[in-house]
C-alpha positions as a Markdown table, in Angstrom:
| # | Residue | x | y | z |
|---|---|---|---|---|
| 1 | Unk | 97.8 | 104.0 | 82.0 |
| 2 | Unk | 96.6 | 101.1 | 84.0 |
| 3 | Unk | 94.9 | 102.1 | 87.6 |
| 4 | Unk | 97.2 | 100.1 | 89.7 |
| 5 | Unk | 99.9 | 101.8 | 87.7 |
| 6 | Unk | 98.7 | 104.9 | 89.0 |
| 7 | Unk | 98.1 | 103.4 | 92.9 |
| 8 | Unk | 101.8 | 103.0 | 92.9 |
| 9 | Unk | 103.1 | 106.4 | 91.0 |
| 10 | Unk | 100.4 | 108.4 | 94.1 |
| 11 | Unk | 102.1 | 106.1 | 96.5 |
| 12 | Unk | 105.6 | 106.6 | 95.5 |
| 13 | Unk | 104.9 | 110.4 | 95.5 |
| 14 | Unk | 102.8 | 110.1 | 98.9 |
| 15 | Unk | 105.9 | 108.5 | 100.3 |
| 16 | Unk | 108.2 | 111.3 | 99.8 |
| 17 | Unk | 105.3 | 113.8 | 101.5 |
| 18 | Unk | 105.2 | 111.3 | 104.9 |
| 19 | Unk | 109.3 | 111.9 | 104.7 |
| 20 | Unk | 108.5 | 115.5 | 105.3 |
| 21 | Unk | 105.8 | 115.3 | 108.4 |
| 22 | Unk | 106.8 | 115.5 | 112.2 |
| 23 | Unk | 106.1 | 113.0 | 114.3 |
| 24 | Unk | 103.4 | 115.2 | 116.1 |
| 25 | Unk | 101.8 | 115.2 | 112.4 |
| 26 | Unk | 102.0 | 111.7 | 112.2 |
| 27 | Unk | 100.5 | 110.9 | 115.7 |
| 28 | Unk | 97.7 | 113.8 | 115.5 |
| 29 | Unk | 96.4 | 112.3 | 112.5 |
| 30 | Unk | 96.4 | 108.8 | 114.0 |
| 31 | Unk | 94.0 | 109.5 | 116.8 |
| 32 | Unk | 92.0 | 111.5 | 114.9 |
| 33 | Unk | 91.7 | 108.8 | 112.4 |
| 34 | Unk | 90.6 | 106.6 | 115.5 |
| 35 | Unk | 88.2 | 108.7 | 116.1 |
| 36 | Unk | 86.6 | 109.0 | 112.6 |
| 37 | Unk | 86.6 | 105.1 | 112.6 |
| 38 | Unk | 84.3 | 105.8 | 116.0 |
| 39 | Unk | 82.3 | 108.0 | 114.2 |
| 40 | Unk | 81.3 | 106.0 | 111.3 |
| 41 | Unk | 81.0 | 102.7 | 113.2 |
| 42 | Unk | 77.4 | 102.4 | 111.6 |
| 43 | Unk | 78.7 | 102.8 | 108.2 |
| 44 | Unk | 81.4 | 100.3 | 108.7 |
| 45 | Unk | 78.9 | 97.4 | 110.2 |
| 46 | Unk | 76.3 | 98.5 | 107.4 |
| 47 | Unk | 78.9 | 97.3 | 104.7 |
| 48 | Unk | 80.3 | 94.4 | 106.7 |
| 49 | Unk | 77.0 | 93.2 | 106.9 |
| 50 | Unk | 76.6 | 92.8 | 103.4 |
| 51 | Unk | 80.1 | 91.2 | 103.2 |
| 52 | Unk | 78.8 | 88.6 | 106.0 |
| 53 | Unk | 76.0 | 87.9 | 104.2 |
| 54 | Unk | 77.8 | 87.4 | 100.6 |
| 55 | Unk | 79.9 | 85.1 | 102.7 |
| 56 | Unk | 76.8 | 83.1 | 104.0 |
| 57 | Unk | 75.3 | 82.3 | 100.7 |
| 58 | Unk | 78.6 | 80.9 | 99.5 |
| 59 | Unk | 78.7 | 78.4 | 102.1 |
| 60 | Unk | 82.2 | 81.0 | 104.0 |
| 61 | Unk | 83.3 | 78.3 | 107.1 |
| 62 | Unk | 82.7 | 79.3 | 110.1 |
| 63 | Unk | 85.9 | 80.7 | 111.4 |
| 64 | Unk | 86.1 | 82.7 | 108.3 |
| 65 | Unk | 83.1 | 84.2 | 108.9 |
| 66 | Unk | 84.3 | 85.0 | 112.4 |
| 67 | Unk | 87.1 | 86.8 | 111.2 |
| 68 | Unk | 85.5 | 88.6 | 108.9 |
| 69 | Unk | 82.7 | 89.8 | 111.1 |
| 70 | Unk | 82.7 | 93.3 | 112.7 |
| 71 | Unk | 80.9 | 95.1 | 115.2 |
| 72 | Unk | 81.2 | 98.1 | 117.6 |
| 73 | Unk | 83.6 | 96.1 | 119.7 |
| 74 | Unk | 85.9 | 95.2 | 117.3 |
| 75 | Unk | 85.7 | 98.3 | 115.8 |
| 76 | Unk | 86.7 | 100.2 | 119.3 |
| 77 | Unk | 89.7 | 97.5 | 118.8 |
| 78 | Unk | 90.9 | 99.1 | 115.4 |
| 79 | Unk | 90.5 | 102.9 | 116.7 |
| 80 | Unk | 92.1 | 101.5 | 120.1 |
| 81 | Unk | 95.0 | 100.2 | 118.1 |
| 82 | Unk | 95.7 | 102.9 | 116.1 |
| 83 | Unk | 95.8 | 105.6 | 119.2 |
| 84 | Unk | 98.1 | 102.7 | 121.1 |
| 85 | Unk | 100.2 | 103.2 | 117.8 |
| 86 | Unk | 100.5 | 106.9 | 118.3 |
| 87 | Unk | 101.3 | 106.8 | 121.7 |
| 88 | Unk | 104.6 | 104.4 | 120.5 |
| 89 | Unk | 108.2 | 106.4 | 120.5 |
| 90 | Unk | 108.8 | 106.5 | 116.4 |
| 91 | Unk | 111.5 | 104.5 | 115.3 |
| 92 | Unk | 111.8 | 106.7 | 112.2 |
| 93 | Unk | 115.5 | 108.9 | 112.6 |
| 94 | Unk | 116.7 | 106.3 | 115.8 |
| 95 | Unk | 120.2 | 105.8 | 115.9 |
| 96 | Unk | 121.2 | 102.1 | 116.5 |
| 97 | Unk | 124.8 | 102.9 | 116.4 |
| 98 | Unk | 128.0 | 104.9 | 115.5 |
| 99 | Unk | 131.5 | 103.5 | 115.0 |
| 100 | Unk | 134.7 | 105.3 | 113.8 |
| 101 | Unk | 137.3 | 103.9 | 111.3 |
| 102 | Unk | 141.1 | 103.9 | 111.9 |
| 103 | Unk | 141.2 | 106.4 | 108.7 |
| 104 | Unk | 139.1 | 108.7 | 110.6 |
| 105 | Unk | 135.8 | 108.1 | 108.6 |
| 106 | Unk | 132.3 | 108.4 | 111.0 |
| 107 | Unk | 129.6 | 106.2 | 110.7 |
| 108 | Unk | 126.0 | 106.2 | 111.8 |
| 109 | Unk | 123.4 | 103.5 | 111.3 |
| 110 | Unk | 120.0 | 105.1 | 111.2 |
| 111 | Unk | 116.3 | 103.6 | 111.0 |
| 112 | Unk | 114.8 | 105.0 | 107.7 |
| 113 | Unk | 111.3 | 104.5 | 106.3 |
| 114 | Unk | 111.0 | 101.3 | 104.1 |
| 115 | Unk | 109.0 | 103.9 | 101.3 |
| 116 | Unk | 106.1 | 101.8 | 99.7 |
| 117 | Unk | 104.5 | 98.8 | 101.5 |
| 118 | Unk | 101.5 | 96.2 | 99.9 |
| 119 | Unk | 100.2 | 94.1 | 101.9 |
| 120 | Unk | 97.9 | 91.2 | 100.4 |
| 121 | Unk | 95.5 | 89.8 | 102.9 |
| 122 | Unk | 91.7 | 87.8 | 103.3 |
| 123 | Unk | 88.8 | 88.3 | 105.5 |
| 124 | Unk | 90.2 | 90.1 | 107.8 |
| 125 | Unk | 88.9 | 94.2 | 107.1 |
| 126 | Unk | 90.7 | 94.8 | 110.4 |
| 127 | Unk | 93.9 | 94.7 | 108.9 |
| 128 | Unk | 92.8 | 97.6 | 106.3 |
| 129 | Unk | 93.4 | 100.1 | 109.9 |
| 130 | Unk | 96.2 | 97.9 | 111.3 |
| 131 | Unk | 98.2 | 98.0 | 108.4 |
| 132 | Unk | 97.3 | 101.7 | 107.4 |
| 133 | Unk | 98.5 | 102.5 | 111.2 |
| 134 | Unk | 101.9 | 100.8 | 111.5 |
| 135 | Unk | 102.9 | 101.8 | 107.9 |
| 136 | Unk | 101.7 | 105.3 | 108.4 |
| 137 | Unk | 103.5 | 105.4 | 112.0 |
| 138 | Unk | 106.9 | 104.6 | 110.7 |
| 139 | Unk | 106.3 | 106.8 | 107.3 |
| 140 | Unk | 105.7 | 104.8 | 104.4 |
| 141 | Unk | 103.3 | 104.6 | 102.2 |
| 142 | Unk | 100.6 | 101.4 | 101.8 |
| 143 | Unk | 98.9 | 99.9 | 98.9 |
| 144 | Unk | 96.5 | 97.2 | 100.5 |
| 145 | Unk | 95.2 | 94.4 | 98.4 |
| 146 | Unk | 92.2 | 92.5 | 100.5 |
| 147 | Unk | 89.6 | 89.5 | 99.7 |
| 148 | Unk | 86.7 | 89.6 | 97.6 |
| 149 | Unk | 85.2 | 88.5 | 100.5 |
| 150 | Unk | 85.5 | 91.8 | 102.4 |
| 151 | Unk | 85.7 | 94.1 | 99.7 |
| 152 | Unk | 82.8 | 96.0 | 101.0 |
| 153 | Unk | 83.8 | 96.6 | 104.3 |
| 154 | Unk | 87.8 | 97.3 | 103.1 |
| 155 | Unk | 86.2 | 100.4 | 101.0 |
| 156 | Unk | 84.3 | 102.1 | 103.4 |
| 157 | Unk | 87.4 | 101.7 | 105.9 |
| 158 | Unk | 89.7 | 102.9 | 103.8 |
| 159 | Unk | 87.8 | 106.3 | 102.8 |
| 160 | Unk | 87.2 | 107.3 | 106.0 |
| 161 | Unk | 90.8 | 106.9 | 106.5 |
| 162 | Unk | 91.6 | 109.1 | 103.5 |
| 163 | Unk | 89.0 | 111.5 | 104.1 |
| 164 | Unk | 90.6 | 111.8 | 107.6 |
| 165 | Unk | 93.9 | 112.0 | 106.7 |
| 166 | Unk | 92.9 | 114.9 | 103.7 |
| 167 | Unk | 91.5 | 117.2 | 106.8 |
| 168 | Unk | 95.1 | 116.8 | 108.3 |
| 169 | Unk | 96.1 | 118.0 | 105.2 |
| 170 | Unk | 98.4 | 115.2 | 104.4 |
| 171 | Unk | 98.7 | 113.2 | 101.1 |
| 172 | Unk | 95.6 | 110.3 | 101.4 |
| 173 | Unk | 97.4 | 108.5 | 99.3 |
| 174 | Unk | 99.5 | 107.2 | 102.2 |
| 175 | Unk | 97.0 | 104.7 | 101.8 |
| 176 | Unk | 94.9 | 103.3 | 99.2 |
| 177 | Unk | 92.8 | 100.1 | 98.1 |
| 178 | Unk | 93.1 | 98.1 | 95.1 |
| 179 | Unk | 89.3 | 97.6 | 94.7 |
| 180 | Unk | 89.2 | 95.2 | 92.1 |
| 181 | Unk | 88.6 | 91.6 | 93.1 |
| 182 | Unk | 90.5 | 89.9 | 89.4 |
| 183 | Unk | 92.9 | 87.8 | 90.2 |
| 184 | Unk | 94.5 | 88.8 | 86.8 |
| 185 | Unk | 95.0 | 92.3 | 89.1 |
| 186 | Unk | 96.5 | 90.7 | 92.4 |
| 187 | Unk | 99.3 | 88.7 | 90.0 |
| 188 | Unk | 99.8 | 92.4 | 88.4 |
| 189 | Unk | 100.6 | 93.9 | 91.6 |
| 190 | Unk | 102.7 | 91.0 | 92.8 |
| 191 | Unk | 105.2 | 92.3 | 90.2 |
| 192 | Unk | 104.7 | 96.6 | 90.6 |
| 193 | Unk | 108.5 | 96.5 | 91.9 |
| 194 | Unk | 109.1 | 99.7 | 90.4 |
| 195 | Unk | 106.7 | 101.0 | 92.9 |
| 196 | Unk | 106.6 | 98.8 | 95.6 |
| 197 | Unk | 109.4 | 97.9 | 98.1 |
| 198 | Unk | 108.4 | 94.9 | 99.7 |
| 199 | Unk | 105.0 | 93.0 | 99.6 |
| 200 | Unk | 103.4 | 91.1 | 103.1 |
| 201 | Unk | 101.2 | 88.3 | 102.3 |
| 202 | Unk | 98.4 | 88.2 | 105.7 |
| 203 | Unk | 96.2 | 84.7 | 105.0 |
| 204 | Unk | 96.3 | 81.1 | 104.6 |
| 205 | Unk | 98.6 | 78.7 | 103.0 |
| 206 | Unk | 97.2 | 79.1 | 99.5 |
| 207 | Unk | 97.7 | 83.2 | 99.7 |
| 208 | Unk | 101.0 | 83.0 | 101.1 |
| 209 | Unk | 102.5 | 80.3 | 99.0 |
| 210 | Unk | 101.3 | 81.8 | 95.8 |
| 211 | Unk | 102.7 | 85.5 | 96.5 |
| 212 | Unk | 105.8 | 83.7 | 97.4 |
| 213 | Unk | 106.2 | 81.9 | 94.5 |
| 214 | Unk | 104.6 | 84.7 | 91.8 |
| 215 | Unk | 106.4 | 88.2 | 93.5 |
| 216 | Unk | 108.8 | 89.8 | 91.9 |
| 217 | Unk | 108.8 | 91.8 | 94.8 |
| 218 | Unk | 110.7 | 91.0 | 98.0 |
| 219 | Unk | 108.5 | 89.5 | 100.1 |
| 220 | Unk | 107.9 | 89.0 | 104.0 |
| 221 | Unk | 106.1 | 85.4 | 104.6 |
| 222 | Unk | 103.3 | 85.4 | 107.3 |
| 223 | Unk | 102.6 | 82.0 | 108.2 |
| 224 | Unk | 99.8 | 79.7 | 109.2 |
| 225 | Unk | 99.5 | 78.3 | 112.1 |
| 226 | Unk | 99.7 | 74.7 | 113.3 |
| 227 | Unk | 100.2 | 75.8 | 117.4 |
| 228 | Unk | 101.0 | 73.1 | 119.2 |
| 229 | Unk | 100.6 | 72.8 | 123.1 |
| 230 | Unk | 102.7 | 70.2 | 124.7 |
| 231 | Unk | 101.9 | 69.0 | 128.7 |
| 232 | Unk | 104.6 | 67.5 | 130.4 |
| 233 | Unk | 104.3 | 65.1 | 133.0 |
| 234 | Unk | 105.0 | 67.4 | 135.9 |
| 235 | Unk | 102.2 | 69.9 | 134.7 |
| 236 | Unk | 99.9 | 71.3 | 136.6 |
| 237 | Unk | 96.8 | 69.8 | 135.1 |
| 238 | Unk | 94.5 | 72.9 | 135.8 |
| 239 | Unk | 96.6 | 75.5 | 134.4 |
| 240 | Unk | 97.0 | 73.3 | 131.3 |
| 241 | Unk | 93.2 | 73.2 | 131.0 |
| 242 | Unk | 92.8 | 76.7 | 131.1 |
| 243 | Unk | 95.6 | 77.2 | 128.7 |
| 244 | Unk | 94.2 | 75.0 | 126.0 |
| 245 | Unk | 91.2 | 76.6 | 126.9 |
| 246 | Unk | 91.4 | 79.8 | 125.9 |
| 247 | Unk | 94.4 | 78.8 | 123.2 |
| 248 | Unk | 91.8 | 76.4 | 121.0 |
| 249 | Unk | 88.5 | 78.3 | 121.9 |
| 250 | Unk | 88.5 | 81.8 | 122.9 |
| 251 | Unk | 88.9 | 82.5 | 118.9 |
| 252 | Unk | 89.2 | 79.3 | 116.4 |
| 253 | Unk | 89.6 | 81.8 | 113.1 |
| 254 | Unk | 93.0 | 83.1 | 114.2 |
| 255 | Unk | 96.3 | 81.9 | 113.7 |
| 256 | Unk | 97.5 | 81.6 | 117.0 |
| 257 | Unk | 95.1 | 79.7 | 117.8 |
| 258 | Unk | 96.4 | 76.0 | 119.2 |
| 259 | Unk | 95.4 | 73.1 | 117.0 |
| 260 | Unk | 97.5 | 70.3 | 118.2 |
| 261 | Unk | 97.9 | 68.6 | 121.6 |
| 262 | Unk | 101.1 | 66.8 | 122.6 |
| 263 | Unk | 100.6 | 65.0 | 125.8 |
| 264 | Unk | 103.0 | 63.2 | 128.2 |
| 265 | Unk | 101.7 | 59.7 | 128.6 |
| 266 | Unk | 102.0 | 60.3 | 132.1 |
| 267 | Unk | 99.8 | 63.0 | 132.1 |
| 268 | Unk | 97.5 | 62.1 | 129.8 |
| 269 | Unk | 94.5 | 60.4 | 132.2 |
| 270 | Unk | 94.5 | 63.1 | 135.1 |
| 271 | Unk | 94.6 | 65.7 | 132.1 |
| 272 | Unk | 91.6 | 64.2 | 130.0 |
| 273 | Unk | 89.5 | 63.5 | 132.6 |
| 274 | Unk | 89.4 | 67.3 | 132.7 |
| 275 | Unk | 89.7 | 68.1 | 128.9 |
| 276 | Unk | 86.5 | 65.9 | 127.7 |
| 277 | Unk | 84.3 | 67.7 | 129.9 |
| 278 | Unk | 85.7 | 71.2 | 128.7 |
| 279 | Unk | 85.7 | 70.0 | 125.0 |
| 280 | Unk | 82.4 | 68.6 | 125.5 |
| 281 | Unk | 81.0 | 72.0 | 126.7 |
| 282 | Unk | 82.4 | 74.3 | 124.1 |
| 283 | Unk | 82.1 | 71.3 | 121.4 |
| 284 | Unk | 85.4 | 70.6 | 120.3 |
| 285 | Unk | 85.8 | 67.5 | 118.2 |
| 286 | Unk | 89.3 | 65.6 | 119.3 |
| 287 | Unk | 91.0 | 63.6 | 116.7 |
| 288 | Unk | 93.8 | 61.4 | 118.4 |
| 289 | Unk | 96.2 | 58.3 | 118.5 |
| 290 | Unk | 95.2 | 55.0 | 119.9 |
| 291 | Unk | 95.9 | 56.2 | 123.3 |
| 292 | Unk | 93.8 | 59.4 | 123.4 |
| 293 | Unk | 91.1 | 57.6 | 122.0 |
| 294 | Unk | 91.0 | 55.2 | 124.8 |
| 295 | Unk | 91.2 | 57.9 | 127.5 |
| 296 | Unk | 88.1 | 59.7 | 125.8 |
| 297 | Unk | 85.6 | 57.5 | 124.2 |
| 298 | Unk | 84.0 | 61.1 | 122.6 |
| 299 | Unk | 87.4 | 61.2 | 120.6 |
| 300 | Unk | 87.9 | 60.4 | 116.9 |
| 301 | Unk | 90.8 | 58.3 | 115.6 |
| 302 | Unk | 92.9 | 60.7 | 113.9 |
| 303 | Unk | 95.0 | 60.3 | 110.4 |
| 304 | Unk | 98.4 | 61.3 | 109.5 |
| 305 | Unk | 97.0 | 64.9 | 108.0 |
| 306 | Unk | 95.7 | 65.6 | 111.4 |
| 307 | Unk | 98.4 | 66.2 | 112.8 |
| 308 | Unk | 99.9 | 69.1 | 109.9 |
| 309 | Unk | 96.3 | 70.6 | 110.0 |
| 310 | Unk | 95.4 | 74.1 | 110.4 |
| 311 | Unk | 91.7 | 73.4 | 111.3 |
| 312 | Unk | 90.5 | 77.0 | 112.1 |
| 313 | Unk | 87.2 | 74.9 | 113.6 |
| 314 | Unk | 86.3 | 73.6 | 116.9 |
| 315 | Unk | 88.6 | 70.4 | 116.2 |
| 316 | Unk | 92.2 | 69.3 | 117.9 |
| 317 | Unk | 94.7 | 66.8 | 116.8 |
| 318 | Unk | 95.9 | 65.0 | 119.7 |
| 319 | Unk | 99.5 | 63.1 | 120.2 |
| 320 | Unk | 100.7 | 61.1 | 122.9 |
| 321 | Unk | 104.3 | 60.9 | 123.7 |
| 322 | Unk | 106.9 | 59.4 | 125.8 |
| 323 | Unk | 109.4 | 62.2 | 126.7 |
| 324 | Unk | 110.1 | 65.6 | 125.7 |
| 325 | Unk | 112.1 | 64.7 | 123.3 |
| 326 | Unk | 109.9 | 63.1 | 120.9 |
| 327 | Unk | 107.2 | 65.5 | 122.0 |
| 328 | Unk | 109.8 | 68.4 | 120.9 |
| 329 | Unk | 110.3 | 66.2 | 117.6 |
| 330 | Unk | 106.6 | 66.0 | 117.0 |
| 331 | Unk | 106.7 | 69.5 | 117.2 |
| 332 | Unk | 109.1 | 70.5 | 114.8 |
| 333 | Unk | 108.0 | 67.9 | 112.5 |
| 334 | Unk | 104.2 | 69.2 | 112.1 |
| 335 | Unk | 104.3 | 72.6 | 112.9 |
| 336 | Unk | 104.6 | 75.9 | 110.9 |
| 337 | Unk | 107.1 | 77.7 | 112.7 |
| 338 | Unk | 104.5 | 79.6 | 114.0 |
| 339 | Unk | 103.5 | 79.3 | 118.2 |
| 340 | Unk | 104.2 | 76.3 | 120.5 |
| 341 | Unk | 104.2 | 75.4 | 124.2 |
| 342 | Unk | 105.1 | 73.8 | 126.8 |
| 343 | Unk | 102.6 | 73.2 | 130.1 |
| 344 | Unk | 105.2 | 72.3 | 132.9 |
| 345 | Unk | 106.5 | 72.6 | 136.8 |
| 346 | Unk | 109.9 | 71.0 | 135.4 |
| 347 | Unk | 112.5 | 74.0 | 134.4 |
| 348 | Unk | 115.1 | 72.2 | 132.9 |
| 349 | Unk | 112.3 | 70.5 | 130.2 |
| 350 | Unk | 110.8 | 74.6 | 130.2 |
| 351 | Unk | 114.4 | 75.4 | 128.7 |
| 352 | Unk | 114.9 | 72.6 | 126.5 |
| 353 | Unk | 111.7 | 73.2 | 124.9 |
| 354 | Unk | 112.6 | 77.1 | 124.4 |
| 355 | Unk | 115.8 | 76.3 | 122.6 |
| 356 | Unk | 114.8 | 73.3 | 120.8 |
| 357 | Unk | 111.4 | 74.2 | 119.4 |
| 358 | Unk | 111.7 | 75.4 | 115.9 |
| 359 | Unk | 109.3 | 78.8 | 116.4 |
| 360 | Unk | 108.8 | 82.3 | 115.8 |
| 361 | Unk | 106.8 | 82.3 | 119.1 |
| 362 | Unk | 107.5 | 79.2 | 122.3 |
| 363 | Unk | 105.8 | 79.7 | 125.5 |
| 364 | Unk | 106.0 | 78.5 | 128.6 |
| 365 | Unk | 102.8 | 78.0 | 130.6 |
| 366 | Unk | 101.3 | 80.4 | 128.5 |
| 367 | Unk | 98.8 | 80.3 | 125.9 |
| 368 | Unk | 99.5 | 80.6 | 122.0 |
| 369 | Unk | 97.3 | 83.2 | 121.4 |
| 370 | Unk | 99.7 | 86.1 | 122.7 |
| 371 | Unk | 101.3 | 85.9 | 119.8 |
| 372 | Unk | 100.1 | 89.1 | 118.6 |
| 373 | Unk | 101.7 | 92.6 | 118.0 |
| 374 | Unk | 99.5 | 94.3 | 120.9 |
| 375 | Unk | 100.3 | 92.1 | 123.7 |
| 376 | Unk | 103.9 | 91.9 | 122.4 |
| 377 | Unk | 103.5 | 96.1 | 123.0 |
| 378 | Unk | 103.8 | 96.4 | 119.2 |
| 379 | Unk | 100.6 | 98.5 | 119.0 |
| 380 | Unk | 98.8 | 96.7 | 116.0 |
| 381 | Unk | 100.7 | 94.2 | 114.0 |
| 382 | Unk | 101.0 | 93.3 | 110.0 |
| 383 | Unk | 101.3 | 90.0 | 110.3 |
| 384 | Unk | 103.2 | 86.9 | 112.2 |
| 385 | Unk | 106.5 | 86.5 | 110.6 |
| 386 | Unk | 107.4 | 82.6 | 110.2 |
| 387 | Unk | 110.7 | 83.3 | 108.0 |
| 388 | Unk | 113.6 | 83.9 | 109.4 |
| 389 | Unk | 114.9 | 86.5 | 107.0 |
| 390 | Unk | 114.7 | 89.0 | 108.2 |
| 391 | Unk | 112.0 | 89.0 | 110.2 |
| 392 | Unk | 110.4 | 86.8 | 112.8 |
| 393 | Unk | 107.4 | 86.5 | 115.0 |
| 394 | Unk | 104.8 | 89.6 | 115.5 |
| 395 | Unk | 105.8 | 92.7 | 113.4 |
């Protein structure tokens, strides 16, 4: 018997266990497995460290590095999560309706677990709590598949959550770690539909496309994200400083991180004026048409592929325009389906934008990187949903 043949027969029975436990149970052993993160922080950095060191010898880019990187704070950010997590009303047993039938038949439409959840993800050892915590909150069970790159730091997570969840006396195979980094394995799991219900693909485009097109199970596509900002001629310059600000460079390894500027003609001297001093401080390279180029002598003529790109790096595509509607055209040309915005004092553009813009996530005057299942009031997330079956935007 293979071993990932034997994840999914613990996970199958480790669902039917998590059917049986109360909510109480369920939320107990979530702060308590907060808690047990807390207490082995040092363990969890010691491993990392050997991760982030693996991934400096093999040349990892830098926003990869970023995300894979953890520390005491980011660590209080997992145990955080997973206590916000226990603190949500469980959806598991909600009634979302009743109906009767003429011929006196009763229905009720209940929220049941899903049963067995993988989840296939990179650099991110983050994910190995957030995932555990949302699957664990709502009753299934999880078989998590992460990088190479973070293997180290995925193990040592994952048995302090199973040691945790053994002293709540409750079934630790609610979660476990394929710890083999074969790809042979990963396209072996990507068809354990006997065991698995559905399978969530957290990365970039070569991850997601390849468990899209090799699953045999039924998948839920996280996207990448190519988040666009659009200022409008009527914007107020400042604010749309300080949203591209802290959309492009408060974290450039994420995915709702902004990575395209559309920019009214109109507004386009006042507004970089302002934006080649900022992107001169926190080095940001601009790549732009003939038109940004001319208003920032620092910026760099930028190609067709520019404007598609997900840089993760301290680099922008920039695109002048002529109206809203061939900024919203723009839009929905080069981007994912992912995050976009609009920068703007004009309410009638605000709305067009919102119902025009093809996106899980459209802002207005806000920045793209709340797109994210916390500040949604989600708890932690699995992923940004980009599909629109079934569903879309933070889970």
């Amino acid at each position: 018997m293979s071993d990932l043949i034997k994840l999914g027969q613990n996970a199958q029975k480790a669902k039917y266990a998590l059917a049986k436990c109360t909510s109480s149970q369920i939320d107990k052993a979530l702060v308590n497995i907060a808690q047990a993160l807390m207490d082995n922080s040092k363990s969890i950095i010691e491993k990392n460290a050997i991760d982030l060191d693996n991934g400096v010898k093999k040349g990892m880019h830098a926003g990869l590095l970023d995300r894979l990187k953890l520390d005491e704070k980011r660590i209080g950010q997992m145990a955080q999560g997973l206590k916000e997590i226990a603190e949500l009303k469980t959806p598991v047993g909600e009634v979302i309706e009743t109906w009767e039938r003429p011929n006196g038949l009763n229905f009720r439409k209940t929220r049941v677990p899903i049963g067995v959840i993988g989840i296939i993800y990179e650099s991110r050892p983050n994910v190995t709590a957030d995932a555990f915590g949302l699957c664990f909150k709502t009753q299934n069970a999880v078989i998590l598949k992460g990088g190479s790159d973070a293997i180290n730091s995925n193990k040592v997570i994952c048995d302090i959550i199973r040691e945790a969840l053994s002293k709540e006396n409750i079934d630790p195979n609610a979660v476990s770690l394929i710890e083999s980094t074969d790809r042979e394995v990963t396209k072996e799991f990507m068809h354990m539909n006997k065991f698995v219900d559905v399978l969530i693909p957290r990365g970039g485009a070569g991850l997601i496309q390849s468990v899209v097109k090799e699953s045999s199970i039924p998948v839920i596509e996280t996207g990448t994200g190519n988040c666009h900002i659009y200022v409008d001629e009527t914007a107020d310059i400042d604010m749309a400083v300080k949203i591209i600000d802290n959309a492009k460079t408060q974290r450039i390894g994420v995915c709702n991180a902004c990575e395209s500027l559309v920019i009214h003609r109109k507004a386009l001297e006042p507004l970089m004026e302002k934006l080649k001093v900022l992107f001169k401080e926190k080095h940001v390279e601009l790549r732009g048409d003939e038109a940004v180029v001319n208003a920032d002598s620092d910026a760099i003529k930028a190609t067709e592929e520019d404007f598609g790109k997900e840089y993760l790096d301290y680099i922008i595509s920039g695109k002048t325009v002529d109206d809203i509607d061939e900024a919203i055209e723009h839009i929905n040309r080069y981007n994912t389906g992912h995050s976009e915005c609009i920068v703007t004092r004009d309410m009638k553009n605000a709305e067009k934008f919102l119902n025009e813009v093809d996106a899980a996530c459209v802002y207005v005057n806000a920045s793209t990187r709340f797109s994210d299942g916390g500040e949604f009031g989600f708890g932690a997330e699995i992923g940004i949903s980009t599909q629109k079956l079934h569903a879309r935007g933070p889970m």
